[in-house]
SERO-4910 file (N, C-alpha, C, O; in steps of 0.05 Angstrom, whole numbers):
BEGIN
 pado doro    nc1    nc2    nc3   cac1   cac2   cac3    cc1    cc2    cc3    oc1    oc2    oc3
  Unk    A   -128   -375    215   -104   -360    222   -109   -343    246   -130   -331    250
  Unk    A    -83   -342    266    -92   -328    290    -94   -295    276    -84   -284    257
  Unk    A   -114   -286    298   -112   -252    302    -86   -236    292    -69   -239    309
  Unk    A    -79   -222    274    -68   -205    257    -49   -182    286    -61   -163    296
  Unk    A    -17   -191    295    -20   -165    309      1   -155    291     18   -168    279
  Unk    A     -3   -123    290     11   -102    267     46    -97    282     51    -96    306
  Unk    A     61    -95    263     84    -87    281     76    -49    287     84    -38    307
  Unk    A     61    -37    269     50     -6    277     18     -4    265     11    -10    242
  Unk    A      0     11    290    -23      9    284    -48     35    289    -67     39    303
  Unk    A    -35     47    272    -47     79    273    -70     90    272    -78    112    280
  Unk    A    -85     62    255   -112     61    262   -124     53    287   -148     58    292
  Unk    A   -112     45    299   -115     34    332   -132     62    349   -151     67    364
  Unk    A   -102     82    331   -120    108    358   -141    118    343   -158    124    360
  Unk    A   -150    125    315   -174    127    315   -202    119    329   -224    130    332
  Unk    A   -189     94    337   -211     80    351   -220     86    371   -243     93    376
  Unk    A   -186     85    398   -192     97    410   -195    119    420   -193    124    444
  Unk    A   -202    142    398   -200    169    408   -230    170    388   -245    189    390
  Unk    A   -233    157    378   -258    164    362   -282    186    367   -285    204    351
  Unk    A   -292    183    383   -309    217    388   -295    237    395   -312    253    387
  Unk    A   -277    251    404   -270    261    411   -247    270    382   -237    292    382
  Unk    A   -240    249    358   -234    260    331   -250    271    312   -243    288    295
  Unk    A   -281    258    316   -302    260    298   -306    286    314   -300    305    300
  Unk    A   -313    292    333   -322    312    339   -298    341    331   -308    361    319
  Unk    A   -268    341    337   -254    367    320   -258    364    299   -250    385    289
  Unk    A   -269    344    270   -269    346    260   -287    363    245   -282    378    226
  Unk    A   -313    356    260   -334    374    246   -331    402    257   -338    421    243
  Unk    A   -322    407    281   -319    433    291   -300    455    262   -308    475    250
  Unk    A   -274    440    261   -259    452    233   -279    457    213   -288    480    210
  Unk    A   -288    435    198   -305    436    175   -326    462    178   -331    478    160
  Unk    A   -336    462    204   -354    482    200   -347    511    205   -361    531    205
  Unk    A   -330    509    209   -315    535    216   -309    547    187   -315    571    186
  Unk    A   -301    539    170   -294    546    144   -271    557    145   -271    579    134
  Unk    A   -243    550    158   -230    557    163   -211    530    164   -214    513    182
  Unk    A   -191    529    144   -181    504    140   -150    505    131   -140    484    125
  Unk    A   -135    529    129   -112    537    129   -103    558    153   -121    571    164
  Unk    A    -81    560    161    -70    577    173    -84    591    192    -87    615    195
  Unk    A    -96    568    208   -119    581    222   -123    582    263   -101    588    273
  Unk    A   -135    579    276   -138    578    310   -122    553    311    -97    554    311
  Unk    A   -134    534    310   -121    506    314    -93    508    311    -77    506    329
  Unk    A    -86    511    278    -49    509    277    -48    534    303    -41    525    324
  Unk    A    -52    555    303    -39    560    321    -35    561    351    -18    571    366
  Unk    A    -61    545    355    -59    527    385    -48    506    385    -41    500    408
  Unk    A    -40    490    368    -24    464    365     -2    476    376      5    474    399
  Unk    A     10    491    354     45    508    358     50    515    383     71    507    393
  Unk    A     33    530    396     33    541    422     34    512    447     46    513    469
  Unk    A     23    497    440     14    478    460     41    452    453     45    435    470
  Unk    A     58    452    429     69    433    422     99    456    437    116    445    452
  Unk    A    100    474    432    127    492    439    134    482    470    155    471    479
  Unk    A    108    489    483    100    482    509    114    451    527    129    447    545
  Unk    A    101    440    513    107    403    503    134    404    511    142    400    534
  Unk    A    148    409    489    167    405    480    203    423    502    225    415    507
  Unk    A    191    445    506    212    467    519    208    491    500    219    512    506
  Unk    A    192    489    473    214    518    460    210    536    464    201    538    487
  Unk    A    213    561    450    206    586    446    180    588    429    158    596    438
  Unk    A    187    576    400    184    578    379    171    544    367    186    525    370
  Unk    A    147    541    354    140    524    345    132    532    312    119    553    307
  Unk    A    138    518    295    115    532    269    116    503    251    133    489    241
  Unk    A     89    502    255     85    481    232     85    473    205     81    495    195
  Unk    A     86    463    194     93    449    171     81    427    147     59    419    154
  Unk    A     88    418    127     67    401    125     80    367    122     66    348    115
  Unk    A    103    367    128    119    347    138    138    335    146    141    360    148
  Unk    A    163    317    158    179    313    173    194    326    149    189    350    148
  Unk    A    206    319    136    213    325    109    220    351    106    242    360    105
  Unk    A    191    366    105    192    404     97    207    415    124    223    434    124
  Unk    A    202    401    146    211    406    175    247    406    171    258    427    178
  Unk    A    259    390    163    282    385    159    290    410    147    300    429    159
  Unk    A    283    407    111    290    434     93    288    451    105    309    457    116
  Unk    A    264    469    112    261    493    122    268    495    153    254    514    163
  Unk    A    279    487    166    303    492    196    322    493    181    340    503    195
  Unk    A    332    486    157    364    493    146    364    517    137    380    534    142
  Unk    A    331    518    115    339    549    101    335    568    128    350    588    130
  Unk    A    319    564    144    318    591    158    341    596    176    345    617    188
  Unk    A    354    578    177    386    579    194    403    591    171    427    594    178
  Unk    A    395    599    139    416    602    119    430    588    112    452    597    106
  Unk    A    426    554    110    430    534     99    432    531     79    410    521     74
  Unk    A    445    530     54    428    520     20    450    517      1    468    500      4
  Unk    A    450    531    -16    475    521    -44    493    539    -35    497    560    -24
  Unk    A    509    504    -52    543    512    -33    549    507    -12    574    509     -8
  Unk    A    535    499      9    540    482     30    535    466     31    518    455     16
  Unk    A    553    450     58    551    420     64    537    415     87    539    431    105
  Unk    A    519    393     89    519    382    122    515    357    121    504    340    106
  Unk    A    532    361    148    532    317    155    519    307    159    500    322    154
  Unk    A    510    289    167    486    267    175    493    238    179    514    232    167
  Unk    A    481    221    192    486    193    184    475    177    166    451    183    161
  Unk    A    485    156    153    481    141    133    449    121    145    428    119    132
  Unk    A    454    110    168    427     92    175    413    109    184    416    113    208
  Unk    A    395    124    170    364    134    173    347    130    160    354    111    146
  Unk    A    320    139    151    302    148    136    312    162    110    318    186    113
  Unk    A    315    150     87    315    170     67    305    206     63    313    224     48
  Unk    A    287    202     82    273    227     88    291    253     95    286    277     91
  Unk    A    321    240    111    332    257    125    354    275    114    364    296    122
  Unk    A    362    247     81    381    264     68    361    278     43    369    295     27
  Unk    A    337    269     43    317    294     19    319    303     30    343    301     33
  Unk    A    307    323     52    306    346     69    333    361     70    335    384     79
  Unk    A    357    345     59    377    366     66    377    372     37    379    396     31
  Unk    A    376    351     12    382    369     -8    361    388    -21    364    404    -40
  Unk    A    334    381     -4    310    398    -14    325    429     -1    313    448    -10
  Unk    A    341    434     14    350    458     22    373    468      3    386    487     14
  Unk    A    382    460    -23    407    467    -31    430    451    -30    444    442    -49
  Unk    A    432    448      6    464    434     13    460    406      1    440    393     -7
  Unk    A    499    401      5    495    374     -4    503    354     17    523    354     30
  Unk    A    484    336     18    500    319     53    516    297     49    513    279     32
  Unk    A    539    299     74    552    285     77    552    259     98    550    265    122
  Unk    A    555    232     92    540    209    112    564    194    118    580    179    107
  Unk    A    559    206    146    582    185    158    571    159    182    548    151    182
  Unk    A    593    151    201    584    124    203    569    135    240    565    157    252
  Unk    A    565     99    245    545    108    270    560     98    292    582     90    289
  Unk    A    547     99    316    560     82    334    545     55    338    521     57    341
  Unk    A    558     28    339    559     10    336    529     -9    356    513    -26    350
  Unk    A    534      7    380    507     -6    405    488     17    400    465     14    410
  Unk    A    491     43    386    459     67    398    441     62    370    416     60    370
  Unk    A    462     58    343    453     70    308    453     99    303    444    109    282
  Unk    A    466    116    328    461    139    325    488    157    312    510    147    318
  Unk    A    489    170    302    512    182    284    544    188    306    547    204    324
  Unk    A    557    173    296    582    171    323    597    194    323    608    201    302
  Unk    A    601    211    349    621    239    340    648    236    334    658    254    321
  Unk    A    666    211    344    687    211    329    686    209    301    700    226    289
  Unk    A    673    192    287    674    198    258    664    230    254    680    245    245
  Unk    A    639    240    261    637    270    254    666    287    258    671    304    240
  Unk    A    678    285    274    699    296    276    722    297    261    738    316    258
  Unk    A    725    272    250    748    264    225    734    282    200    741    302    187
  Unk    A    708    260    199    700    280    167    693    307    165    691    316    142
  Unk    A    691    324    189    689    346    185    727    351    179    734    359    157
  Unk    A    742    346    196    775    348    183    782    341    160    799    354    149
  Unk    A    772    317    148    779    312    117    766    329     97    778    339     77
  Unk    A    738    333    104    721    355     82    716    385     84    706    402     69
  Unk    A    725    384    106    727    417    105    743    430     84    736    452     80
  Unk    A    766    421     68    776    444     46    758    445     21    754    466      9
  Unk    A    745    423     13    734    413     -9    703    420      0    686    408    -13
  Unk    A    695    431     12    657    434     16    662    456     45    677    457     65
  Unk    A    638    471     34    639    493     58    612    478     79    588    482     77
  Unk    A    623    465     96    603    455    116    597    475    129    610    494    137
  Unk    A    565    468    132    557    495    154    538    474    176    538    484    199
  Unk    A    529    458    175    505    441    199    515    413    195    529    404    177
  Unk    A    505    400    219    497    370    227    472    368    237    461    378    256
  Unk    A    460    347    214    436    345    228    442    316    244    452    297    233
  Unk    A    435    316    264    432    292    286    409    287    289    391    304    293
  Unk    A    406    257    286    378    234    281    382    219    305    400    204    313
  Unk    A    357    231    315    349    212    349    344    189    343    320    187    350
  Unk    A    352    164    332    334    146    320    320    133    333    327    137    356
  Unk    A    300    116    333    288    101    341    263    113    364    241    103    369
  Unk    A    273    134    374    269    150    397    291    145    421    283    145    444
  Unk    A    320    141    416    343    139    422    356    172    414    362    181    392
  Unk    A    357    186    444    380    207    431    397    201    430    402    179    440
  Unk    A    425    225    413    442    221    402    460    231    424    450    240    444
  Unk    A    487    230    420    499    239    442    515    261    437    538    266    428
  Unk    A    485    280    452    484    305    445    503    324    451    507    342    435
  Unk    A    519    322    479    538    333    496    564    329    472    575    350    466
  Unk    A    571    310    463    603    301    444    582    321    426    591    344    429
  Unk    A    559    320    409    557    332    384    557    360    383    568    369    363
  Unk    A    544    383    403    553    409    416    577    413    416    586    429    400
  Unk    A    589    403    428    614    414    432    642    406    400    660    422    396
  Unk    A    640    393    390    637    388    367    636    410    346    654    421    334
  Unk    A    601    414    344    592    443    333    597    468    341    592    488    327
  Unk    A    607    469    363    616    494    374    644    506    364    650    528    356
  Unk    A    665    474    368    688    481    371    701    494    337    719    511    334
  Unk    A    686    480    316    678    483    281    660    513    276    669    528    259
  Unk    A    643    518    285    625    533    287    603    530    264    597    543    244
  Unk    A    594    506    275    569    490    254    543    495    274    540    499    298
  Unk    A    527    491    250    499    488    277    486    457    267    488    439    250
  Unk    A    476    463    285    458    428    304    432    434    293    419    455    297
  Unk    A    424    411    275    390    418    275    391    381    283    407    363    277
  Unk    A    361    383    302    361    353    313    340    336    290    316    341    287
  Unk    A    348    325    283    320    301    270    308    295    283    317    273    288
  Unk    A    280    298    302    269    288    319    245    273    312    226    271    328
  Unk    A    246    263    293    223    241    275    207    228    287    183    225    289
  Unk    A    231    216    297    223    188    321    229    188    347    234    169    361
  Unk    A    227    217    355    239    225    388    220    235    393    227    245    414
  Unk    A    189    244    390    171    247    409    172    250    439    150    241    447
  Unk    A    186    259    459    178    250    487    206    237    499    208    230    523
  Unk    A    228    234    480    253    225    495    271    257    509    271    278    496
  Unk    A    279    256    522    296    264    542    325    268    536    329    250    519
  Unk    A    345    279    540    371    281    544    380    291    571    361    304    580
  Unk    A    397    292    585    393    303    612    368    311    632    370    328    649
  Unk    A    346    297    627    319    311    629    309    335    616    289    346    625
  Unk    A    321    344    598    309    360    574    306    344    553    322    327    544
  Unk    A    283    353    544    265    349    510    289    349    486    304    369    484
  Unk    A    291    326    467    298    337    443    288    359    437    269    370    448
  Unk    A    304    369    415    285    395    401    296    413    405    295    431    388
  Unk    A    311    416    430    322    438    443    339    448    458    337    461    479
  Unk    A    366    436    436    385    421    444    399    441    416    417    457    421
  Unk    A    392    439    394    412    451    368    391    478    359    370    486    367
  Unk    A    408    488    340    384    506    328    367    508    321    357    530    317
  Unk    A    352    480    315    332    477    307    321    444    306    334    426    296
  Unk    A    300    442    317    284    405    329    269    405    292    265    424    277
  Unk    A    267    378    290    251    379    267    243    353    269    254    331    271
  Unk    A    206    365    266    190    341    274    169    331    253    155    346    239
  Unk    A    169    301    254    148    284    241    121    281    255    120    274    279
  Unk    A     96    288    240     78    261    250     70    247    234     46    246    234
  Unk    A     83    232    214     67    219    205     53    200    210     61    196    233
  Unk    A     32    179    206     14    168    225     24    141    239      9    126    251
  Unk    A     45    136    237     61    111    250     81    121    279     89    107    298
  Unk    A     84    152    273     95    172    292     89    167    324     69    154    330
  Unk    A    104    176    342     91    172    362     71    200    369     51    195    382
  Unk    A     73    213    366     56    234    363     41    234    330     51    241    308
  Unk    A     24    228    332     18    221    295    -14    234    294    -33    234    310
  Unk    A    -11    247    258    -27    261    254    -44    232    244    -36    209    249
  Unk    A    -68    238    228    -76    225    201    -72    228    181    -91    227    166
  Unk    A    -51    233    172    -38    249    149     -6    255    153      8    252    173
  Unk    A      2    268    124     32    281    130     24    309    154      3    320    156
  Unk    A     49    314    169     49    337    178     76    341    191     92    322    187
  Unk    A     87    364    206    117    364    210    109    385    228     85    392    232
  Unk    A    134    397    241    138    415    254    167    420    264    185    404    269
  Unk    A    167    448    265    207    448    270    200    473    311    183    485    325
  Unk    A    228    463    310    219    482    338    242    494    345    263    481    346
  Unk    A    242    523    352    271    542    349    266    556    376    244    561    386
  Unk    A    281    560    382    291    580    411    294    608    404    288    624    421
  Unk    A    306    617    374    312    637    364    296    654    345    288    644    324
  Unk    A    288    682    353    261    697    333    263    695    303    247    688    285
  Unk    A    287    702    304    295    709    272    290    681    255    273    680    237
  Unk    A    304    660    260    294    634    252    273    632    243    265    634    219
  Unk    A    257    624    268    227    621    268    213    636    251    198    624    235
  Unk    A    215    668    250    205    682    237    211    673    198    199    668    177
  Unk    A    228    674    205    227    657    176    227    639    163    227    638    138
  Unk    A    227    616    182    200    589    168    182    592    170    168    576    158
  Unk    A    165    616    187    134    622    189    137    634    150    122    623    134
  Unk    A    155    651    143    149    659    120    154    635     96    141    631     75
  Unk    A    172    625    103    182    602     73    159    575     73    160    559     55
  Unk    A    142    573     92    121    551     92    101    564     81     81    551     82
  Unk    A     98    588     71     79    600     55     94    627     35     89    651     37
  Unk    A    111    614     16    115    631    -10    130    650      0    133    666    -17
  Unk    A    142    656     22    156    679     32    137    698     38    147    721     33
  Unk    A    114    699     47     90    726     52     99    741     72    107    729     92
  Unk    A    100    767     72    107    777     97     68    781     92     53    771     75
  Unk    A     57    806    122     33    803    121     11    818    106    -12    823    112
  Unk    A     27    824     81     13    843     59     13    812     39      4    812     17
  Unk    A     22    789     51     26    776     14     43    782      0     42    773    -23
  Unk    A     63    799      8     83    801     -9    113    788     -7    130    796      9
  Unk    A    119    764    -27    141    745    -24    168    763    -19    179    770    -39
  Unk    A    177    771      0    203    785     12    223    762      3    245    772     -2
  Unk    A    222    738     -2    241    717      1    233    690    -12    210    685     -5
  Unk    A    241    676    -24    234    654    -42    225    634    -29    240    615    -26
  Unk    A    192    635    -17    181    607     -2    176    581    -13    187    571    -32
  Unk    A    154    570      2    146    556    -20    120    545     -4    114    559     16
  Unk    A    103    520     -9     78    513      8     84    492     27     90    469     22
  Unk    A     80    501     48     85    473     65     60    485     99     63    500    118
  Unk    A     44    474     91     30    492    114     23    465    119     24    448    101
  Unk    A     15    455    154      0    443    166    -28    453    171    -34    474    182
  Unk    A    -41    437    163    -79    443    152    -90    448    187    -74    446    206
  Unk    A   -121    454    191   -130    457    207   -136    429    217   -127    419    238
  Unk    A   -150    418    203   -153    390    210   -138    369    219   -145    351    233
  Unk    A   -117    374    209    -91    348    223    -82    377    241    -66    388    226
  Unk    A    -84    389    259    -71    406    278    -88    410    295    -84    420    317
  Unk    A   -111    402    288   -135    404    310   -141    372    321   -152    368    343
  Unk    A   -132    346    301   -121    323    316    -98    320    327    -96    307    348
  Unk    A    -82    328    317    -58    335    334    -53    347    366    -37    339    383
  Unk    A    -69    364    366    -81    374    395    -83    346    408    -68    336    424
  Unk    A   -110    335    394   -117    314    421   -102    291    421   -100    278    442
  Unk    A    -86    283    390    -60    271    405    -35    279    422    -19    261    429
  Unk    A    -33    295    426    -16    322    435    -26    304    484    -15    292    503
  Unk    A    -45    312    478    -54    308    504    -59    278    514    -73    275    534
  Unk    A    -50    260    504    -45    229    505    -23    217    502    -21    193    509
  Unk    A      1    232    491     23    233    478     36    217    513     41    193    517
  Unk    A     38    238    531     48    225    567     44    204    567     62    189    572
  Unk    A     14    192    561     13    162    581     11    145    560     -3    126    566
  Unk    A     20    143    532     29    133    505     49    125    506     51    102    496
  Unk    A     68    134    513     96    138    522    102    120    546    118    102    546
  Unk    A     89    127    564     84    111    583     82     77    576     97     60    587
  Unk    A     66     71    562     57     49    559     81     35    524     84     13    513
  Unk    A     88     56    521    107     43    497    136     36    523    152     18    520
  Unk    A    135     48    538    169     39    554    157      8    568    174     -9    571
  Unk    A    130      0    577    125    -19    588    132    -39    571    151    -54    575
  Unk    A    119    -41    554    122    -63    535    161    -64    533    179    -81    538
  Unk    A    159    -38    524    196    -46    518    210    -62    546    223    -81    539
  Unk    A    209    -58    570    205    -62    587    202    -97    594    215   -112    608
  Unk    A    183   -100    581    177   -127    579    197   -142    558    207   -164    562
  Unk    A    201   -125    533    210   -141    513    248   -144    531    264   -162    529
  Unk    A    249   -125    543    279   -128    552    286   -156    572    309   -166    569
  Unk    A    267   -167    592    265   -177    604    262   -201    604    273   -219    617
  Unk    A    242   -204    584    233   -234    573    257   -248    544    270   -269    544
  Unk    A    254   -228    525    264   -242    509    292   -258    510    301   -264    532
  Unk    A    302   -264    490    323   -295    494    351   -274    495    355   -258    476
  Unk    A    370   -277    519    393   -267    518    411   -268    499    430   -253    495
  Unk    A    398   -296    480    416   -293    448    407   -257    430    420   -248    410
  Unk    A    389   -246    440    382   -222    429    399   -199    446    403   -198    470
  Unk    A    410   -173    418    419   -153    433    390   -131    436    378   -125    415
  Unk    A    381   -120    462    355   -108    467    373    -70    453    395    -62    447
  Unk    A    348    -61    454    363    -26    439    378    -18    463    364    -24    483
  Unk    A    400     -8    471    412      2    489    398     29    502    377     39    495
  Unk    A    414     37    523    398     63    538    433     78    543    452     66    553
  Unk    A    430    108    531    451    121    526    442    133    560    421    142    568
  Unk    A    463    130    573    466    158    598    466    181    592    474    181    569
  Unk    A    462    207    601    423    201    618    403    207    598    397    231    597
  Unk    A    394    194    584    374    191    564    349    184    586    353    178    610
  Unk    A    322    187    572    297    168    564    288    170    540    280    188    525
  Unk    A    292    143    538    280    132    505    254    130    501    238    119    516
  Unk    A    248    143    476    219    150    478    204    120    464    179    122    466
  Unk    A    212     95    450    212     77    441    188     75    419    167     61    419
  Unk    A    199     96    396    185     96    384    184     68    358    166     63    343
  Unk    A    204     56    360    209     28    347    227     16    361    246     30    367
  Unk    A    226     -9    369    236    -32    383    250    -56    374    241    -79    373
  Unk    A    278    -44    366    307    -54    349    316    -73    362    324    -68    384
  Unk    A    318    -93    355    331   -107    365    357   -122    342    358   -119    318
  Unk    A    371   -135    353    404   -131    336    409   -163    341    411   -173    363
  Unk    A    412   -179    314    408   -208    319    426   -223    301    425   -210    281
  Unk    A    442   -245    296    447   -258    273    430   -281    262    437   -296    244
  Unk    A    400   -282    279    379   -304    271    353   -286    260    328   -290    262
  Unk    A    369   -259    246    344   -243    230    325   -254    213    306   -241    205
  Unk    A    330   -281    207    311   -291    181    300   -312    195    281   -321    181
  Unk    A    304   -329    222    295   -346    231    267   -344    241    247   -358    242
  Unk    A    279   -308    252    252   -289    282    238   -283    260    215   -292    259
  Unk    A    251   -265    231    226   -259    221    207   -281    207    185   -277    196
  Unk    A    218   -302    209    203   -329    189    176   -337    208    153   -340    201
  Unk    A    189   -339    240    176   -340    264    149   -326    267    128   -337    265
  Unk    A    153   -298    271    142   -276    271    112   -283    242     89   -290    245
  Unk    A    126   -278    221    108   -285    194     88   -308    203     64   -304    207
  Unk    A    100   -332    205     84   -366    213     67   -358    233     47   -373    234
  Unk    A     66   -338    252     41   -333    269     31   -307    274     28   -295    295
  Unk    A     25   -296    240     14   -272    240     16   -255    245     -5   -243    243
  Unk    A     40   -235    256     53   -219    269     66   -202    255     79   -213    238
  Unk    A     69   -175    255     85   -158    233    113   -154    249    120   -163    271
  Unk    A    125   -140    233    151   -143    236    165   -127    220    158   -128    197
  Unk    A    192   -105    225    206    -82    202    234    -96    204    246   -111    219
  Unk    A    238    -83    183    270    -74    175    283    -45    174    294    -38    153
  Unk    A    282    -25    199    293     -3    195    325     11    193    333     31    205
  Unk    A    337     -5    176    330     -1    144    342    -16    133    367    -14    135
  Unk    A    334    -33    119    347    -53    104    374    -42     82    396    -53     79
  Unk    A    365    -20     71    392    -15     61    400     16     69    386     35     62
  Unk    A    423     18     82    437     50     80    435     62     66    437     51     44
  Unk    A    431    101     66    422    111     43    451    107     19    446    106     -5
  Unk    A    477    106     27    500    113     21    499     79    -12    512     79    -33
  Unk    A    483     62     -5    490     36    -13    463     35    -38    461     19    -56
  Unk    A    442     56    -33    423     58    -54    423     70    -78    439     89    -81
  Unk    A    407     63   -100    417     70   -128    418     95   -131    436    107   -143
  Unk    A    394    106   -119    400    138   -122    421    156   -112    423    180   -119
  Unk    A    440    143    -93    450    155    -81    490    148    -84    510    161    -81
  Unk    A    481    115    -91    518    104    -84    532    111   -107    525    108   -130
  Unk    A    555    121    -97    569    138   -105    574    163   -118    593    170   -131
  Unk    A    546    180   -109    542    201   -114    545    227    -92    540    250    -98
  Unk    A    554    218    -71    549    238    -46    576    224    -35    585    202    -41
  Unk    A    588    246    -17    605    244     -5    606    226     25    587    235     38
  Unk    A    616    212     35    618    184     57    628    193     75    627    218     74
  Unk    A    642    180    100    657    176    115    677    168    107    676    147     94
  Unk    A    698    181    111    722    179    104    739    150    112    757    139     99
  Unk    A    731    145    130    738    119    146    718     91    140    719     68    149
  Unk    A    700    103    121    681     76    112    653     74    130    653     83    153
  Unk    A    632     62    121    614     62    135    599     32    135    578     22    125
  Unk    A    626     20    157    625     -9    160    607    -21    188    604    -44    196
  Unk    A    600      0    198    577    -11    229    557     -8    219    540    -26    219
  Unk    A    551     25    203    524     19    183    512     -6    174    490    -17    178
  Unk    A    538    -14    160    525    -36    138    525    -66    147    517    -84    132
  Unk    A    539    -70    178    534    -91    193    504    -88    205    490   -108    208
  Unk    A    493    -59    212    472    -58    228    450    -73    210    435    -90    219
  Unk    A    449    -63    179    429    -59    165    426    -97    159    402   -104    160
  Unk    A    442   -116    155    438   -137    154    435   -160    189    434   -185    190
  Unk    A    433   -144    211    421   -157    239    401   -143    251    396   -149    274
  Unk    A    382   -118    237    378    -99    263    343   -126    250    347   -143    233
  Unk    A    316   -123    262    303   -129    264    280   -114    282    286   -116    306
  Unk    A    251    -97    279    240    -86    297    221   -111    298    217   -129    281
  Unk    A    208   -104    329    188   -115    343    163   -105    342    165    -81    336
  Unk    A    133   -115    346    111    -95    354    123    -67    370    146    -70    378
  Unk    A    115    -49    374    108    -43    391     89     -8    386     97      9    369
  Unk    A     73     -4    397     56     14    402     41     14    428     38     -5    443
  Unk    A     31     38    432      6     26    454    -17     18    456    -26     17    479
  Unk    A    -27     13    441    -44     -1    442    -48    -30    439    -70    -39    438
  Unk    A    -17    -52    438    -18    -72    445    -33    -82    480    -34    -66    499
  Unk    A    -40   -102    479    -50   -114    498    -21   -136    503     -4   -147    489
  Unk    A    -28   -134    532     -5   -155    552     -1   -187    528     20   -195    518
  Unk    A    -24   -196    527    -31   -214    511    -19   -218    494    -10   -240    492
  Unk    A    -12   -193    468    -10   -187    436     33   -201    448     47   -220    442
  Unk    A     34   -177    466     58   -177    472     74   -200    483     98   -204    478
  Unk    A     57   -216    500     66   -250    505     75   -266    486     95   -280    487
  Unk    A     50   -264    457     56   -275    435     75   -266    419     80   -280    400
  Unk    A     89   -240    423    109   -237    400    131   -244    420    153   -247    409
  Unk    A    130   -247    443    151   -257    452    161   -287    451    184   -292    443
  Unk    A    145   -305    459    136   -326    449    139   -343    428    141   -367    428
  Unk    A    139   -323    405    143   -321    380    181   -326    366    194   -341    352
  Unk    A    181   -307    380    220   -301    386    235   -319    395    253   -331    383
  Unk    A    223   -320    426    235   -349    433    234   -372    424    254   -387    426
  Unk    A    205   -381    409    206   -407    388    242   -418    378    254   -439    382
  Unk    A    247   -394    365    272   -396    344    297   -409    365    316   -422    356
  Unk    A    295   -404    383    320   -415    396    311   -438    421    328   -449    434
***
C-alpha cells in the first residue's frame, strides 16, 4: 500500500519543531511552575500582539473560550444568541455552557458562513419570545464571515458580536485580524488547529478592560488576588506547557499560512472544474485552515481518495439542528435551514496542512481527477 497521506497531521510539527519543543519543555518542568505562570503570560502578550488586541487571556479550550467571552460580556440565563447551524458542535456547547440558549439559523449558500439576511429575519421573529443579547459568528474553515452586514446588524439591535475564530488563525477581513472585529475573538488550538497546541487549549481576545478582567477571574473560580471568589468561576486555565509550545508555534504560524494558501492555490488550479473550490469573500484572506470543496460525486472522490491511501473529512456531515441531541429541541431559522442541509450532503475536505510535500499534493489531486 502506497505511503499513508493524513487529510490533518499534527504530529508532523512535532517533528519538525522537535528540539526546539523538547527543549521548552524541560525548561517548564524544571521551573516548577506549571499553572498560571511566565509562559501563559508571554503567550497572551505575544498572541494579543499577533492578533491586534488589547487584551488576550487564556484558557483551557475553544469551547471554555466561547462560554467565558459570553459570561464576561454578561451573557447567561435567560438569554438568547444566534449562531449558525453548520459548525462544530463545540460552538453551540460553548453557548449553552454560558446559560443562553442558541438560536441556529441558515448560511450562505457559496461561503457556509452564517448569512445576515437570515440573522436579520430571526432576530425579527424571536425577539418577543427570547431576550437575545449576542451572535456568535463562525469564520469557518478559516473563511471570514461577512463581518461589515453582521456589525451593522448588531449595532442597529444592540447585540454584541463574539467571533468564533477556531479555524481563523491568520485570516484577515479588510486587512485586519479576526478577533477584533466583535466583543470578543474566541480561539482554538486544538492540535489539528492552525495554530495548535499538543493538547486542548483556547484563548478569547477583547479590546475592552472590564471584559477581559473578568475572564482572567471566571477561568479560575472567580479569584480576585486574595483567592477570594467575588463571582461564580470555574477552571479553565491554559497550562505552562502547552503556552510555552504555543509560543514557538505562535512564531511559525506566518510562513504556515503561507504554505497552507500554496497548496490551496494549487488545489484551485488543478483540480477538475466539475468541482466547486471554497470561495474568497471580498476583501478577505483565507487563512485555509480546511480545504472544502462542494461536489455531487462526494462518494466517488471519497471512494478515490480511500483506494489510494489518502485521508479525507466530512465537515460536518450532520447539522447541529438535525442531531439527536439537539432536533427539535432549540429554536431554528424561521425560514428553514435548507442550504445547511444541502451543504452537509456535497461539502467534502481535502489534505491540507503544511507540511504536505508538492508530491503528497499531486497525488491527492490526481486522485480527484481519477473520478471524472
Amino acid at each position: 500500500m502506497r505511503e499513508r497521506i493524513e487529510l490533518s497531521a499534527p504530529g508532523a510539527a512535532y517533528l519538525q519543531y522537535k528540539a526546539e519543543i523538547d527543549q521548552s519543555l524541560e525548561k517548564v518542568l524544571a521551573s516548577g511552575r506549571y499553572l498560571i505562570g511566565p509562559e501563559l503570560t508571554k503567550f497572551e502578550q505575544e498572541f494579543a500582539a499577533f492578533v491586534g488586541s488589547t487584551f488576550c487571556v487564556g484558557v483551557a479550550s475553544g469551547t471554555d473560550a466561547i462560554t467565558l467571552a459570553l459570561s464576561s460580556l454578561n451573557v447567561g440565563a435567560g438569554d438568547a444568541v444566534i449562531t449558525a447551524s453548520h459548525t462544530a458542535v463545540a460552538t453551540v456547547s460553548g453557548i449553552e455552557a454560558s446559560g443562553a440558549v442558541p438560536i441556529l439559523v441558515d448560511i450562505e449558500a457559496d461561503t457556509y458562513t452564517i448569512d445576515p439576511v437570515r440573522l436579520e429575519l430571526a432576530i425579527r421573529h424571536y425577539s418577543k419570545a427570547y431576550s437575545i443579547k449576542a451572535v456568535v459568528a463562525v469564520h469557518l474553515y478559516g473563511m471570514p464571515c461577512a463581518l461589515e452586514e453582521l456589525l451593522l446588524i448588531c449595532k442597529e439591535h444592540k447585540l454584541l458580536l463574539v467571533e468564533d475564530c477556531a479555524q481563523a488563525h491568520g485570516a484577515t477581513y479588510n486587512g485586519r485580524a479576526v478577533g477584533t472585529f466583535g466583543a470578543a475573538g474566541a480561539f482554538s488550538f486544538y492540535p489539528t488547529k492552525n495554530l495548535a497546541a499538543f493538547g486542548d487549549g483556547g484563548a478569547i481576545t477583547f479590546d475592552q478592560s472590564p471584559a477581559a478582567q473578568k475572564a482572567l477571574a471566571l477561568r479560575q473560580y472567580g479569584w480576585d488576588e486574595t483567592r477570594i471568589s467575588n463571582i461564580r468561576g470555574t477552571n479553565s486555565r491554559l497550562d505552562e506547557v502547552q503556552a510555552a509550545f504555543l509560543r514557538i508555534r505562535l512564531k511559525k504560524l506566518a510562513n504556515e499560512i503561507v504554505r497552507r494558501r500554496e497548496i490551496a492555490e494549487t488545489y484551485n488550479t488543478e483540480l477538475p472544474s466539475e468541482i466547486v473550490a471554497p470561495p474568497l469573500r471580498h476583501p478577505v484572506t483565507h487563512a485555509y485552515h480546511l480545504y472544502v470543496i462542494n461536489t455531487e460525486h462526494r462518494a466517488k472522490i471519497s471512494q478515490a481518495l480511500s483506494d489510494d491511501n489518502i485521508g479525507w473529512g466530512i465537515h460536518y456531515p450532520a447539522p447541529i439542528h438535525l442531531q439527536p441531541a439537539y432536533q427539535g429541541r432549540i429554536p431554528i431559522d424561521p425560514c428553514g435551514l435548507e442550504r445547511t442541509e444541502v451543504a452537509a450532503q456535497r461539502i467534502l475536505s481535502l489534505p491540507l496542512h503544511p507540511f504536505l510535500t508538492d508530491g503528497q499534493v499531486a497525488r491527492v489531486i490526481k486522485a480527484v481527477r481519477s473520478v471524472f
